[in-house]
N, C-alpha and C positions, 0 to 999 in steps of 0.2 A: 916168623917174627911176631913178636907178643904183643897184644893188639896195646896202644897207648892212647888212653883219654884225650891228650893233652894235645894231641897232634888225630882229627880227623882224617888229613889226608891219609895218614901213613897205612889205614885200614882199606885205602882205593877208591873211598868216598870221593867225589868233588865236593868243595864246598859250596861251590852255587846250585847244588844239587839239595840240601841240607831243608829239610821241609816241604819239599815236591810233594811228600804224598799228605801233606796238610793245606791244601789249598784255601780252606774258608777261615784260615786260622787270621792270616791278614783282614779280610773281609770285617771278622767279626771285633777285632780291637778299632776298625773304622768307623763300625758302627755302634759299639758304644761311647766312642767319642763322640759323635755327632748325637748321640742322645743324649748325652750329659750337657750338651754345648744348649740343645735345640729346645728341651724338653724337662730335665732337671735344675739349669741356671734360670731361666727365668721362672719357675716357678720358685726359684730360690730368694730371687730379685721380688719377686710380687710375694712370696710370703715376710721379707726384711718391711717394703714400703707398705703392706698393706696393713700387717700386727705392730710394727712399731715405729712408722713415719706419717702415714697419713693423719689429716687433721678430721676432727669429729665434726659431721654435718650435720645441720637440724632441720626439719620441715617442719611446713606449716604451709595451709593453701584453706582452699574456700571451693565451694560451690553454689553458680547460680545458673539462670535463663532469661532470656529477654520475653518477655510478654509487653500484651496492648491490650489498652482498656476496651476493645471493642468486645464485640459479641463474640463469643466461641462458634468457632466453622462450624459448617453442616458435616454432618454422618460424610463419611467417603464411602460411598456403595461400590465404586471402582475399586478402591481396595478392598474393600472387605470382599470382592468377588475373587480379585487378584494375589493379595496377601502382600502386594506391592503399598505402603503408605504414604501417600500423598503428600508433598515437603509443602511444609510449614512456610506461612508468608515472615516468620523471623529468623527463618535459615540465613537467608544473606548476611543479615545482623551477627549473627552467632560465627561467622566464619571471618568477619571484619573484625570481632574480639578477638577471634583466636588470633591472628596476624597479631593484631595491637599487642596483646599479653610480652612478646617478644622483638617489639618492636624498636626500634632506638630511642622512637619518641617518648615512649615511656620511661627505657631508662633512662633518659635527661633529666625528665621529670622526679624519678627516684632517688638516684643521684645528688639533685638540687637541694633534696628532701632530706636523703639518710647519708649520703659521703659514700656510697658503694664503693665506689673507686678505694678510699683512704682503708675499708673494712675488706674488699678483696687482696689490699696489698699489706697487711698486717702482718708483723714479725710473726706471729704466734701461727700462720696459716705454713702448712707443710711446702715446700720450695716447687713442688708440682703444680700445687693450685694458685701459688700465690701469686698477684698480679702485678707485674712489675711495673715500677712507679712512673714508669714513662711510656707507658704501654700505649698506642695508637685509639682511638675509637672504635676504631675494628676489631682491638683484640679485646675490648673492656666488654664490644655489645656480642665476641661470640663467648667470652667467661660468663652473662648474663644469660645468654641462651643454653649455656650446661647449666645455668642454676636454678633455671624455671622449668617447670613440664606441664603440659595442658594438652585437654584432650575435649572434641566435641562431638556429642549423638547429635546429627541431623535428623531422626526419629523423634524423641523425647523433647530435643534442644538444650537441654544440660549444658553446661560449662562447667569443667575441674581444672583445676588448675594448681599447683605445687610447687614453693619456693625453699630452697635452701641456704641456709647463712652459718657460717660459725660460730652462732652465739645465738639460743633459744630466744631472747627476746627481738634479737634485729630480724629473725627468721616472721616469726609474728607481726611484728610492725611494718615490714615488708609487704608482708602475704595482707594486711589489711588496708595497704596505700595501693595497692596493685587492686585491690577491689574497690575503693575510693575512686579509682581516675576509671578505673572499665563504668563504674556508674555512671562517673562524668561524659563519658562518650558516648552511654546509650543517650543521655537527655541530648549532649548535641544533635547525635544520627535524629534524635525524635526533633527538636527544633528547626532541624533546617528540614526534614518531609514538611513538618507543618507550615513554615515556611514558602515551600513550595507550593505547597497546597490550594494557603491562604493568597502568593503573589499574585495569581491572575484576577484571582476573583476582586481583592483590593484593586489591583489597575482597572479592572470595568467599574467598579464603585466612582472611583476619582473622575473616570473618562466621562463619566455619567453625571454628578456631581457638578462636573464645570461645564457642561451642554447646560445643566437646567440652572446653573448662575447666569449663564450667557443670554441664556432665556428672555430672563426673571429680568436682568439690565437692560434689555433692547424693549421690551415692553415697558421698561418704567422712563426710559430713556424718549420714546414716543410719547405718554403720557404730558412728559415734563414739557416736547417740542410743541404739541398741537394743545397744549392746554385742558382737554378733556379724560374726565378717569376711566369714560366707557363709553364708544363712538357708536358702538351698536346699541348702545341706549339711546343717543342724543338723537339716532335716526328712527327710533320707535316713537320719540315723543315728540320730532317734527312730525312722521306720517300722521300722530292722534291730530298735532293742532291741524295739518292742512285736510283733516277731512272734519274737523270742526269747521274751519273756515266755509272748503267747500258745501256743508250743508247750511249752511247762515245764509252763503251767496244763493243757495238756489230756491233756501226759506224767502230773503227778498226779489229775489227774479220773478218768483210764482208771486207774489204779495202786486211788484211792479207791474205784471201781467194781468193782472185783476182789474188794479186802479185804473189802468190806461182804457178798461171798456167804458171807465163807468167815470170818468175827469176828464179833462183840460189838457192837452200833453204838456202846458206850461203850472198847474197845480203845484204848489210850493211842496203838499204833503210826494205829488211823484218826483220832483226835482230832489227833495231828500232821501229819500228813497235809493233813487241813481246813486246820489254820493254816496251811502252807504254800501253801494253794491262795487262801486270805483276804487273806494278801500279795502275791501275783501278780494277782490280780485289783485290790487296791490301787494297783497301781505301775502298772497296767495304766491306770488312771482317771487317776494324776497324769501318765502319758506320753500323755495326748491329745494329738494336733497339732494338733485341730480349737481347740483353746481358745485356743492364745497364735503357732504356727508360721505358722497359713497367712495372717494380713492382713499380717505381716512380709515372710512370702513376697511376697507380691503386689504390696505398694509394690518390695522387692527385684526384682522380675521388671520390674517397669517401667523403673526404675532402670537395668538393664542392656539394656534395650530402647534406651533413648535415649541411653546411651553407645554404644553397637557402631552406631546411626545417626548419631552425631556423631562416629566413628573411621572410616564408610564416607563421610561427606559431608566431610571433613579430607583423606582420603586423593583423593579427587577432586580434592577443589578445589586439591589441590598437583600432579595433574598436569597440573589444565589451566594452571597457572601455568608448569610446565615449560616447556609446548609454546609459551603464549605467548609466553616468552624465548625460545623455538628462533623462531618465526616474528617478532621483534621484530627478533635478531640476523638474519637473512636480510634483512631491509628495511631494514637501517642502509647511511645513505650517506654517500660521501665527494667528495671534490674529487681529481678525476686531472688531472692538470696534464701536458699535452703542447706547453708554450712557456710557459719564463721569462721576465722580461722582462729585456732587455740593456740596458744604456747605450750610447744613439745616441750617434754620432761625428760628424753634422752634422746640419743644422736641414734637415728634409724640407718644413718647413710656416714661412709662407706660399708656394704657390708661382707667385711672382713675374712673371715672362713669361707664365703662363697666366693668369692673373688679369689682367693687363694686354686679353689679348686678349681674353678672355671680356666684360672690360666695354667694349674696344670693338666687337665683333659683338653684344652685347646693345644695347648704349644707339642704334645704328645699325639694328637690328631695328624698336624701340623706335618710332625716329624716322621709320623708315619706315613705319611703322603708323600712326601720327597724321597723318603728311603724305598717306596714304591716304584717311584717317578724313575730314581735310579736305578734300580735294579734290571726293570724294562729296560731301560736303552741299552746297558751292558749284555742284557741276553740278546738282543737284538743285533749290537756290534759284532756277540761274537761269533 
């Protein structure tokens, strides 16, 4: 019978037999679908959104470091033995900017300033990046964190830092308010060290301060009770008179001793005599010290004890105050600024052709790993 196209069976073929001996032929239409799917579409997809939907980015950023006015460290002979550099006492500082740069505080701050918000949600912004106008906090401060990049040597102490906008001058005015408010935080961070610095030493000043008013009162406050300005004088210049007195009394004792060999015991010149000796011994009793000088004395003596201890603990505690302002000043720091930031002249970011190819050598990587991945289990199943 004459073989007919038309009809396979009729030549004793089966037709579920019909490509047996092409087994890879299904395989291989499998696996160009899946590369067209995996590996052609989305590079088709990233070269439409990349050449003609994405919006044009512009940077601009700045470069600085925290320094202190103090002295420059000594040589590190450990490093230079080790090759290991010895971290900087402004590393902590540099690592508190870098946080802040990204921080929400900041964007509040920016924000307040420039309307971020109203210029990330801008019609003219491509539907990918644009921020939708009701967008949460969350999502405004992680649209701020793609929009900034910064980077710090704990070596050198550098700070970079890099802000993007779509539109050259907001990129600029950004990148210059972002370096305005990190300056504002070095002086806080320096303010409140010196702060610290200064509080104790001010609190012994004050502690010290009202000991020697407390002093200076209780002394003058005595003064005013017992009526004299200086008790340990008034008891110098009773001892001078009572040892005047006592030499008068024993000028006329020895004079009375005399007369009495050579008079009368009743002689008017030795009866005077007596009386004048009756009154100096008189004057001699009311000039005791012991009776009214010496307990004056002795609260006085104390008195003066605990002021000249409260004019030696004053005078201290104002020079450790000095020195602490001296090493306060030594440790204040600032923002040195080695790159302003310019106004970009063209949009460096998205960049377009690399992005194209990145996602076709990735999604192509991609593809080839899974058509791996399957391949193995199949030979393994069978």
């Amino acid at each position: 019978m004459p073989y007919d196209r038309s009809h396979p069976s009729s030549a004793g073929i089966p037709l579920n037999d019909f490509g047996a001996d092409f087994p890879g032929a299904g395989r291989g239409r499998l696996a160009l679908v899946s590369f067209l799917l995996c590996a052609v579409l989305p590079t088709l997809l990233s070269a439409v959104y990349f050449l003609g939907v994405a919006s044009d980015r512009y940077v601009s950023g700045a470069g600085f470091a925290v320094r202190g006015l103090g002295a420059e460290a000594a040589p590190d002979s450990l490093g230079l033995v080790t090759g290991i550099p010895r971290a900087d006492r402004m590393t902590p500082d540099g690592y508190i900017l870098l946080e802040y740069l990204e921080s929400r505080d900041l964007l509040a701050r920016l924000d307040a300033e420039l309307d971020l918000r109203a210029a990330y949600a801008a019609p003219g912004v491509d539907p990918v990046l644009r921020l939708a106008p009701d967008a949460t906090p969350e999502v405004f401060h992680d649209r701020w964190r793609q929009r900034i990049r910064s980077s710090f040597d704990p070596v050198t102490g550098l700070i970079r830092f890099e802000v993007e906008a779509f539109d050259p001058d907001l990129a600029q005015l950004t990148a210059q308010r972002v370096l305005t408010h990190a300056g504002a935080l070095v002086n806080d961070l320096s303010e409140a060290a010196r702060e610290r610095a200064l509080g104790h030493a001010e609190a012994e000043r004050e502690r010290a301060e009202d000991r020697l008013r407390a002093a200076l009162s209780a002394l003058r406050a005595f003064r005013d009770r017992e009526g004299v300005l200086d008790p340990s004088r008034e008891a110098e210049m009773d001892a001078e008179r009572r040892g005047e007195l006592f030499a008068r009394l024993a000028g006329l004792r020895a004079r009375i001793a005399t007369l009495e060999d050579r008079l009368d015991s009743g002689a008017p010149a030795l009866g005077l005599l007596r009386s004048q000796a009756d009154t100096l011994e008189t004057q001699l009793a009311e000039a005791s010290v012991q009776d009214h000088v010496t307990p004056r004395l002795a609260d006085y003596e104390r008195l003066q004890v605990e002021k000249r201890l409260a004019e030696e603990g004053y005078a201290s505690a104002l020079v450790s105050l000095e020195q602490a302002r001296f090493n306060a000043g030594r440790q204040e720091r600032y923002l040195a600024i080695y790159a302003h930031p310019a106004r970009p002249v063209e949009p460096t970011r998205p960049r377009r052709a690399l992005s194209v190819v990145l996602t076709a050598v990735g999604a192509t990587l991609l593809w080839g790993i899974a058509a791996l991945l399957v391949l193995g289990v199949r030979d393994h199943l069978a």
